[in-house]
PyMOL Python script that loads the backbone (N, CA, C, O; Angstrom):
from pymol import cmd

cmd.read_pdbstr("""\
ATOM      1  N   UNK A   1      -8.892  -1.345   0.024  1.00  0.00           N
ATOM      2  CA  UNK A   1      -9.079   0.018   0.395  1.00  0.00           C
ATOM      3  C   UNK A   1     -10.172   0.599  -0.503  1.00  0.00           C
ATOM      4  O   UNK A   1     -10.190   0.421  -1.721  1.00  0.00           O
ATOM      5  N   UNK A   2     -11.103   1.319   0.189  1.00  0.00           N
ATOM      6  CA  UNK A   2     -11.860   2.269  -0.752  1.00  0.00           C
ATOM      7  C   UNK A   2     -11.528   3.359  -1.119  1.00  0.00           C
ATOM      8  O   UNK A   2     -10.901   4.258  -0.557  1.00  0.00           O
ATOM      9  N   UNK A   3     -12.350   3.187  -2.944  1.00  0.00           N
ATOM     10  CA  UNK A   3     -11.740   4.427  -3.645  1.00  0.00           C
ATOM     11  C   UNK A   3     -12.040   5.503  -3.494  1.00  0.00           C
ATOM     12  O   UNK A   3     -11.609   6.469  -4.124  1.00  0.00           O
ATOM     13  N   UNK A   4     -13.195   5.502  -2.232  1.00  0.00           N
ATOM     14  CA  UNK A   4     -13.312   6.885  -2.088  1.00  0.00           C
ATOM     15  C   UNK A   4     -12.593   7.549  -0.632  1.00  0.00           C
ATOM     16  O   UNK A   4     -13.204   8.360   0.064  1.00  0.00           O
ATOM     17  N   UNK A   5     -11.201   7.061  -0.308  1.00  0.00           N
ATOM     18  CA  UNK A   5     -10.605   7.381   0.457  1.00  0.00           C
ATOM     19  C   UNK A   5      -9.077   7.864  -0.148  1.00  0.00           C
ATOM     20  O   UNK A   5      -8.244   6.974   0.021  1.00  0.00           O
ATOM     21  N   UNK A   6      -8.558   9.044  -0.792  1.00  0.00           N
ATOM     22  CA  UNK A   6      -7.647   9.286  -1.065  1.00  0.00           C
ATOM     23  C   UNK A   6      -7.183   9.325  -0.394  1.00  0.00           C
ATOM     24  O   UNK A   6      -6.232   8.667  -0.817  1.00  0.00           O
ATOM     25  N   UNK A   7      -6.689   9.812   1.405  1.00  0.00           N
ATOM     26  CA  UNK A   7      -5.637   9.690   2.230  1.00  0.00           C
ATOM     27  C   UNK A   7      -5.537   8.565   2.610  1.00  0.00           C
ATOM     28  O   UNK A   7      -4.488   8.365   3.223  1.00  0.00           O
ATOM     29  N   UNK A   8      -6.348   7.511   2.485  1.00  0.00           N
ATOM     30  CA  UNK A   8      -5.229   6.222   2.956  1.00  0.00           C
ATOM     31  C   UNK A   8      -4.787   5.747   1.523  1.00  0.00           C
ATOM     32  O   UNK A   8      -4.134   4.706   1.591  1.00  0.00           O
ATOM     33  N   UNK A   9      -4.902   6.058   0.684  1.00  0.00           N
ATOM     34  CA  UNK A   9      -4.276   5.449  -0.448  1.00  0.00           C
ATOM     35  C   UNK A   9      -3.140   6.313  -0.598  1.00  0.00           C
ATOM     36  O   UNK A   9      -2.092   5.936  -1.123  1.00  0.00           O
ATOM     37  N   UNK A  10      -3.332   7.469  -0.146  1.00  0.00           N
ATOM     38  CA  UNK A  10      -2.247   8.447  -0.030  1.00  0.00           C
ATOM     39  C   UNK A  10      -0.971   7.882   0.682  1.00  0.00           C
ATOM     40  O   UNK A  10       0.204   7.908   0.313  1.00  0.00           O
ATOM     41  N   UNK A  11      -1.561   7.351   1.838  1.00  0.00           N
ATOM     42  CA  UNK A  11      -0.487   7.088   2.967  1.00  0.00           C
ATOM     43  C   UNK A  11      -0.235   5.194   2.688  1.00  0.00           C
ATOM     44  O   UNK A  11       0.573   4.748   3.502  1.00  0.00           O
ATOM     45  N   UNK A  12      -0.648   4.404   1.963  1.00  0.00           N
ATOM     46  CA  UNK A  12      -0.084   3.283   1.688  1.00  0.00           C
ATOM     47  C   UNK A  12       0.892   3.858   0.313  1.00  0.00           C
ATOM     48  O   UNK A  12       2.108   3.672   0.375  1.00  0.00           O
ATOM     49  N   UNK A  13       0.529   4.283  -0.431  1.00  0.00           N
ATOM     50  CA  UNK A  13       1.407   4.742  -1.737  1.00  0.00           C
ATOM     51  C   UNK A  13       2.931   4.860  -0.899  1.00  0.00           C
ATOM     52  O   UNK A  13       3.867   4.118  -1.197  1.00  0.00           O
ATOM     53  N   UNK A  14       3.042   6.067   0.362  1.00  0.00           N
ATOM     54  CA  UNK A  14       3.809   6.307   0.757  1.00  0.00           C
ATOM     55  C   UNK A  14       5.247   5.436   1.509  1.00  0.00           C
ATOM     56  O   UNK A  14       6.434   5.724   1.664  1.00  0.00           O
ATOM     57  N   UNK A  15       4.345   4.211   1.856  1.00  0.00           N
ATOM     58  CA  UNK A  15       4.522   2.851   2.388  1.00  0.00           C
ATOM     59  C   UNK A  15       5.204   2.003   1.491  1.00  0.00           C
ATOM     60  O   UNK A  15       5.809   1.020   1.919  1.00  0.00           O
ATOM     61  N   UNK A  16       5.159   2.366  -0.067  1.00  0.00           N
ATOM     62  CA  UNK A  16       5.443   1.398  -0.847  1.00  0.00           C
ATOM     63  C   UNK A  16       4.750   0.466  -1.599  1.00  0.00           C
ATOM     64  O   UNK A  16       5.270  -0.307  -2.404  1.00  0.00           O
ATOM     65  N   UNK A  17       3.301   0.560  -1.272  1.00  0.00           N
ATOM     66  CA  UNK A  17       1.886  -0.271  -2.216  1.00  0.00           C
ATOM     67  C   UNK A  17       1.917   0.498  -3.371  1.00  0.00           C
ATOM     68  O   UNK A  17       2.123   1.707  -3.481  1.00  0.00           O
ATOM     69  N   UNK A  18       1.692  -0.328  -4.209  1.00  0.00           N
ATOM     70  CA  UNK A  18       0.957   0.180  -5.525  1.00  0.00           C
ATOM     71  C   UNK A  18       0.180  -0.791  -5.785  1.00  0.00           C
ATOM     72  O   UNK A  18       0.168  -2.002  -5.566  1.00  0.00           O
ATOM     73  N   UNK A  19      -0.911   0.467  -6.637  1.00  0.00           N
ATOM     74  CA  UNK A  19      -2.515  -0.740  -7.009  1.00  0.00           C
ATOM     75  C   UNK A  19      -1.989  -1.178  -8.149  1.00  0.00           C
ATOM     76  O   UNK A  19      -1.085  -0.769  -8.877  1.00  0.00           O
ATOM     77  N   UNK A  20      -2.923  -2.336  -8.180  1.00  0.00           N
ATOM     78  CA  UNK A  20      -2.714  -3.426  -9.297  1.00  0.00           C
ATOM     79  C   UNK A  20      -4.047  -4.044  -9.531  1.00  0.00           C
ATOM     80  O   UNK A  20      -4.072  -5.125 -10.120  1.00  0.00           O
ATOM     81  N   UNK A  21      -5.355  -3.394  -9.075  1.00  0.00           N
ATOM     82  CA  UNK A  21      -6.447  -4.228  -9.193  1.00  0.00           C
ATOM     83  C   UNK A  21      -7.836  -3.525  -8.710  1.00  0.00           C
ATOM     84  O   UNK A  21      -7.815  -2.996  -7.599  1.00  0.00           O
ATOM     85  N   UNK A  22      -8.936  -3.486  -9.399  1.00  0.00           N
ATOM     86  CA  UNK A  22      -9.957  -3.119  -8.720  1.00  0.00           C
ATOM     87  C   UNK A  22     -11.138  -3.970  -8.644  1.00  0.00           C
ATOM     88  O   UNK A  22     -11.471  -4.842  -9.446  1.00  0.00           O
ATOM     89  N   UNK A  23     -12.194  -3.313  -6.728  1.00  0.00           N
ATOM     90  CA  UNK A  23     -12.948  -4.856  -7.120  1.00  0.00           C
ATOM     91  C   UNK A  23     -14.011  -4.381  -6.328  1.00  0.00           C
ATOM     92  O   UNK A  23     -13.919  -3.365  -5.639  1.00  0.00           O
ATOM     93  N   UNK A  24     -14.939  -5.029  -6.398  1.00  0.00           N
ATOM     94  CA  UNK A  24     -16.033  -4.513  -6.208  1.00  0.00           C
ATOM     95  C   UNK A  24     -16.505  -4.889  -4.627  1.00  0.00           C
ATOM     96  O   UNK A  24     -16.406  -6.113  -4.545  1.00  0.00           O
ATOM     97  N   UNK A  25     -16.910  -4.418  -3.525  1.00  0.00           N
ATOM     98  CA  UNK A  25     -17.237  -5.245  -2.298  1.00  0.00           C
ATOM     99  C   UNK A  25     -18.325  -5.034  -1.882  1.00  0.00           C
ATOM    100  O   UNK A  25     -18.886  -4.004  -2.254  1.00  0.00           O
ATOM    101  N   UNK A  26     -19.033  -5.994  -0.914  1.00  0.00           N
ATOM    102  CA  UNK A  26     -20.426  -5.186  -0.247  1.00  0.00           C
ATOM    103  C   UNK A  26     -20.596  -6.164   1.127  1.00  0.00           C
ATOM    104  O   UNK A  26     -20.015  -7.215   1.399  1.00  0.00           O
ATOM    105  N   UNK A  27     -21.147  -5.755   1.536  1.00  0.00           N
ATOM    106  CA  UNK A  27     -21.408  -6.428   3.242  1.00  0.00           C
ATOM    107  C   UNK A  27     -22.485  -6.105   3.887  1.00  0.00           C
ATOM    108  O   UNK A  27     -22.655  -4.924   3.586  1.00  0.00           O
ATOM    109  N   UNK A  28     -23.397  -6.451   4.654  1.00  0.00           N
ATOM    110  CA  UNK A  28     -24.304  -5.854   5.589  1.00  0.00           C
ATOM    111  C   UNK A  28     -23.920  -5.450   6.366  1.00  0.00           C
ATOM    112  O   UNK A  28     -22.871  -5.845   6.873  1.00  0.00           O
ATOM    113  N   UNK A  29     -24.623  -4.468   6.801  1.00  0.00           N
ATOM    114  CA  UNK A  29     -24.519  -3.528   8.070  1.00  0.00           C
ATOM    115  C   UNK A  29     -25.992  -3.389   8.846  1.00  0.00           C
ATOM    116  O   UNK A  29     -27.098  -3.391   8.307  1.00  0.00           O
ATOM    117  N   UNK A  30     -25.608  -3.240  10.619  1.00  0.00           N
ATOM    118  CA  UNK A  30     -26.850  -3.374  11.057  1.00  0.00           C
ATOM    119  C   UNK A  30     -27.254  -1.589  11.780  1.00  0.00           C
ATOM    120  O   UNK A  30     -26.575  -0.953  12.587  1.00  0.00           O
ATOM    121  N   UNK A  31     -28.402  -1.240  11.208  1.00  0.00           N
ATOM    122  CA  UNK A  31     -28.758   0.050  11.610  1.00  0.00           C
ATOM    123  C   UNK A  31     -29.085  -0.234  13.011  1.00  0.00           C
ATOM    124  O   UNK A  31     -29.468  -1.283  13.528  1.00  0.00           O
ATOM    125  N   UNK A  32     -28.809   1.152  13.619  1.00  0.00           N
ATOM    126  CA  UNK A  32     -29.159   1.244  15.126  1.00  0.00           C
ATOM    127  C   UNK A  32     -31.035   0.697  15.386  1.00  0.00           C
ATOM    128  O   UNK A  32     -31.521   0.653  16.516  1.00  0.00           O
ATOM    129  N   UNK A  33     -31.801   0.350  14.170  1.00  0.00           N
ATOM    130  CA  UNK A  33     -33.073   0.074  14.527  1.00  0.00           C
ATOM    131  C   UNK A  33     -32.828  -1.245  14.404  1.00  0.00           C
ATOM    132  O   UNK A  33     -33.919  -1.814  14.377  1.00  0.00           O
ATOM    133  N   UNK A  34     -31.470  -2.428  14.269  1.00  0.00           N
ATOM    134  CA  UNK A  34     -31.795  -3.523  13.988  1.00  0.00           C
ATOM    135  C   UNK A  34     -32.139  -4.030  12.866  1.00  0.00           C
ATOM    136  O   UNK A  34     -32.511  -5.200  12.952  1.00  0.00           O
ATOM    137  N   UNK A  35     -32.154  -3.442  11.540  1.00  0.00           N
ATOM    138  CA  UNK A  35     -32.431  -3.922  10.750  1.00  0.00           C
ATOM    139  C   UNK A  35     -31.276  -3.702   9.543  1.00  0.00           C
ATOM    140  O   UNK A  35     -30.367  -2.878   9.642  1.00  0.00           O
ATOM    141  N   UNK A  36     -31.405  -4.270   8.804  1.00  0.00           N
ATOM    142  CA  UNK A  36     -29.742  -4.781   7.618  1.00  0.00           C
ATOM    143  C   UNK A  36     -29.899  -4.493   6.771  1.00  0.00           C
ATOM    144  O   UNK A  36     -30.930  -4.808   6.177  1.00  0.00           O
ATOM    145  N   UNK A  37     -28.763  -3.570   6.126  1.00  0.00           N
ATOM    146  CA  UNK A  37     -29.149  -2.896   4.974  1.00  0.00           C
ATOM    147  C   UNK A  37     -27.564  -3.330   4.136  1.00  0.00           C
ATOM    148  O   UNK A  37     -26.673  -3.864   4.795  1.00  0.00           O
ATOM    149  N   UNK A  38     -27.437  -3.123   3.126  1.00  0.00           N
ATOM    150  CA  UNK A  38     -26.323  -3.564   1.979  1.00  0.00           C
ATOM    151  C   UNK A  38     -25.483  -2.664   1.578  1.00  0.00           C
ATOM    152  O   UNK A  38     -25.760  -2.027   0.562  1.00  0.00           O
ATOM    153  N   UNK A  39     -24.321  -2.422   2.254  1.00  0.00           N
ATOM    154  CA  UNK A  39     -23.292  -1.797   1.945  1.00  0.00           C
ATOM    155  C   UNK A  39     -22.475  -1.977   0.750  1.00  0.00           C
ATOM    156  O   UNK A  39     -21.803  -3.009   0.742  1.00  0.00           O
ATOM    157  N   UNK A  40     -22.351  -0.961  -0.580  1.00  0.00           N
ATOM    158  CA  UNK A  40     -21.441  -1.609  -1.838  1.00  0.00           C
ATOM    159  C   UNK A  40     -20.703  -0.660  -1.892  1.00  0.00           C
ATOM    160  O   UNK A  40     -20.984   0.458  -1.459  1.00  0.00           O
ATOM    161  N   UNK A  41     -19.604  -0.996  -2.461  1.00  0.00           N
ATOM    162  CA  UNK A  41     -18.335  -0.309  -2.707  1.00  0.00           C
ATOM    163  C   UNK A  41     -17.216  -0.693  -3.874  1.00  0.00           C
ATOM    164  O   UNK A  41     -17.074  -1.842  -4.290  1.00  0.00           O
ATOM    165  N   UNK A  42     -16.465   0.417  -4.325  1.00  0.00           N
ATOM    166  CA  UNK A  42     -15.519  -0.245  -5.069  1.00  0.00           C
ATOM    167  C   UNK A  42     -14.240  -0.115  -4.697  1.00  0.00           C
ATOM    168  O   UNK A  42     -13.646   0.953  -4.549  1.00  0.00           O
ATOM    169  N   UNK A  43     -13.756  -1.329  -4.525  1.00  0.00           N
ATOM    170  CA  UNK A  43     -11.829  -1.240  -3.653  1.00  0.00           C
ATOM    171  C   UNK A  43     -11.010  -1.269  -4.523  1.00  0.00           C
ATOM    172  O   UNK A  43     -11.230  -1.919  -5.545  1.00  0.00           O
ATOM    173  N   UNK A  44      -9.911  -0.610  -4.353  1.00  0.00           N
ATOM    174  CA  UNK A  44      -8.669  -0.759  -4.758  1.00  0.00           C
ATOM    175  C   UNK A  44      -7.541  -1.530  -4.654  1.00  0.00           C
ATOM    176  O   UNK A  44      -6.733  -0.752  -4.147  1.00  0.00           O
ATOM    177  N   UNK A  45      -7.039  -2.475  -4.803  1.00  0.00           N
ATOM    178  CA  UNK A  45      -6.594  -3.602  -4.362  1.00  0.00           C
ATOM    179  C   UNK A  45      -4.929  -3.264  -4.024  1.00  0.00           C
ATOM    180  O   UNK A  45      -4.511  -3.844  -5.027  1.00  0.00           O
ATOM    181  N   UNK A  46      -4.190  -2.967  -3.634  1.00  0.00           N
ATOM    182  CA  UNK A  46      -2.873  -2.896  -3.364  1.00  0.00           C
ATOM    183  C   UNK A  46      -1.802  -3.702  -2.758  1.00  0.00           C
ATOM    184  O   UNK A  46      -1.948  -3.870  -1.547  1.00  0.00           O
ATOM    185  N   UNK A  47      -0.660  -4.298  -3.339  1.00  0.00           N
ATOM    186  CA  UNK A  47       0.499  -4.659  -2.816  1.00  0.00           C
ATOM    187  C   UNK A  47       1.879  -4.092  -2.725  1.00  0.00           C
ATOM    188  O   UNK A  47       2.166  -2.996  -3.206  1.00  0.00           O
ATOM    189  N   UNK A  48       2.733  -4.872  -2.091  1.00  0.00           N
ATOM    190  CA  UNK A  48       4.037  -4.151  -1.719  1.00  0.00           C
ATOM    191  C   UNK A  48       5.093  -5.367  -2.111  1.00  0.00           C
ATOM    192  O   UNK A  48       5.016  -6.417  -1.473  1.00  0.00           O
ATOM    193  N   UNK A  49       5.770  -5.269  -2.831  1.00  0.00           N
ATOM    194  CA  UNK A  49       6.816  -6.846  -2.950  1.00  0.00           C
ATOM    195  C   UNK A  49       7.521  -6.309  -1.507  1.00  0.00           C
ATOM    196  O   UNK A  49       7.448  -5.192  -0.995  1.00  0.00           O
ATOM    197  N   UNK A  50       8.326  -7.688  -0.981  1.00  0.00           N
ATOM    198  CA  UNK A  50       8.874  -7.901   0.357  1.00  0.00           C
ATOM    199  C   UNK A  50       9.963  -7.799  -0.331  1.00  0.00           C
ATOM    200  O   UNK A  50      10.019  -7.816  -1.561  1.00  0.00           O
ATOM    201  N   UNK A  51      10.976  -7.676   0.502  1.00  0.00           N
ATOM    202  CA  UNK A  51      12.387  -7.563  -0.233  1.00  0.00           C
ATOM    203  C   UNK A  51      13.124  -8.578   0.853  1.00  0.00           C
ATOM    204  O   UNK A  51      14.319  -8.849   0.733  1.00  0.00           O
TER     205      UNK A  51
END
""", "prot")
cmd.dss("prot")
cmd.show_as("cartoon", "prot")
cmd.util.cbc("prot")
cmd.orient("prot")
């Protein structure tokens, strides 16, 4: 999840995740002209133990 999304971290918290990890991501993306540019980000890593 990205950290710059407080309502879904909002609404997994609610779920029972808690973070335990942060990490860095990036990916291409293709602009409507066709050409690829480098998406970076920093995630929050979250789990839930199963019971």
């Amino acid at each position: 999840m990205e950290e710059n999304n407080p309502r879904a971290r909002a609404l997994y918290e609610r779920l029972g995740y808690v973070a335990y990890d942060r990490q860095s991501d990036s990916w291409d993306e293709e602009a409507p002209d066709g050409s690829l540019r480098r998406y970076e980000t920093m995630c929050t890593l979250m789990r839930k133990e199963l019971s």
